[in-house]
C-alpha positions in Angstrom: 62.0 -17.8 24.0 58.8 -16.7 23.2 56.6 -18.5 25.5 58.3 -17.7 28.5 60.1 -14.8 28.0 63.3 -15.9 28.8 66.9 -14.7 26.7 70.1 -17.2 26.8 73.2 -16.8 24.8 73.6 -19.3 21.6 76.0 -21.2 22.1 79.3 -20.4 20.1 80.2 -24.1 18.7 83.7 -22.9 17.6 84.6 -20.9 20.9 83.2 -24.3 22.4 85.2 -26.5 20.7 88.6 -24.5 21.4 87.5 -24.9 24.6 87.2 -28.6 25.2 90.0 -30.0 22.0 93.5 -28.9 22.3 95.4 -27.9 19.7 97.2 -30.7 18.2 100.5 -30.4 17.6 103.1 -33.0 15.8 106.6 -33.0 15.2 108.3 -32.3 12.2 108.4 -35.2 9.9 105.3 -36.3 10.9 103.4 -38.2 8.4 99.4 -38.1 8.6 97.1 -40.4 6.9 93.7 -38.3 6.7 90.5 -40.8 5.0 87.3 -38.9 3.8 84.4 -40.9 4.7 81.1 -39.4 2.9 77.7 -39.5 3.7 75.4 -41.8 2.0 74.6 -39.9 -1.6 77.6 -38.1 -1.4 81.1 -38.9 -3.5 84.5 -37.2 -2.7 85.5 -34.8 -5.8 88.7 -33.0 -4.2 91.1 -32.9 -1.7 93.1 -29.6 -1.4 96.6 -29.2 1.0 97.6 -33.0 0.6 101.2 -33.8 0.0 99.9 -37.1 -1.8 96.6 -37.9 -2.6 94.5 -41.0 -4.3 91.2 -41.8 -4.0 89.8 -41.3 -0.3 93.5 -40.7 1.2 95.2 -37.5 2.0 99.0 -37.6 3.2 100.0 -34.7 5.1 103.8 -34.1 6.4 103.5 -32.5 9.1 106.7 -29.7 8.5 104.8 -26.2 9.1 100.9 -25.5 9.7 98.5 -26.9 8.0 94.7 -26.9 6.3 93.5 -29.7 4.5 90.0 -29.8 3.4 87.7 -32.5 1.9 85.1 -31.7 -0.9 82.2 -33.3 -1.5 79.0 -33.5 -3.5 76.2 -35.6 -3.8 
């Protein structure tokens, strides 16, 4: 900080967030429903890593690891 002269560490969000959220874990065969809510002036174009997909629903079975990600754009 300028003023004062002092130096912190950022804080590392993703480091934090390990920290404080477990890591999920489901059993095989589980079915996830996933819903992508988007911000006002924003429209969902594309989910990618669904099993099934259709309109703002994303349908994972949960048999390995997974990544599912939402696109969106205003």
């Amino acid at each position: 900080d300028s003023r004062n002269d002092l130096i912190r560490p950022r804080i590392q969000v993703d480091a934090a967030l390990d920290a404080v959220l477990p890591e999920l874990s489901y059993s095989s065969g589980t079915r996830l429903t996933l819903t992508a809510t988007p911000h006002p002036g924003f429209r969902l174009t594309l989910w990618r890593g669904c099993d099934q997909s259709a309109g703002n629903r994303c349908v994972v079975e949960m048999d390995s690891a997974k990544s599912v990600t939402a696109v969106f754009e205003p």
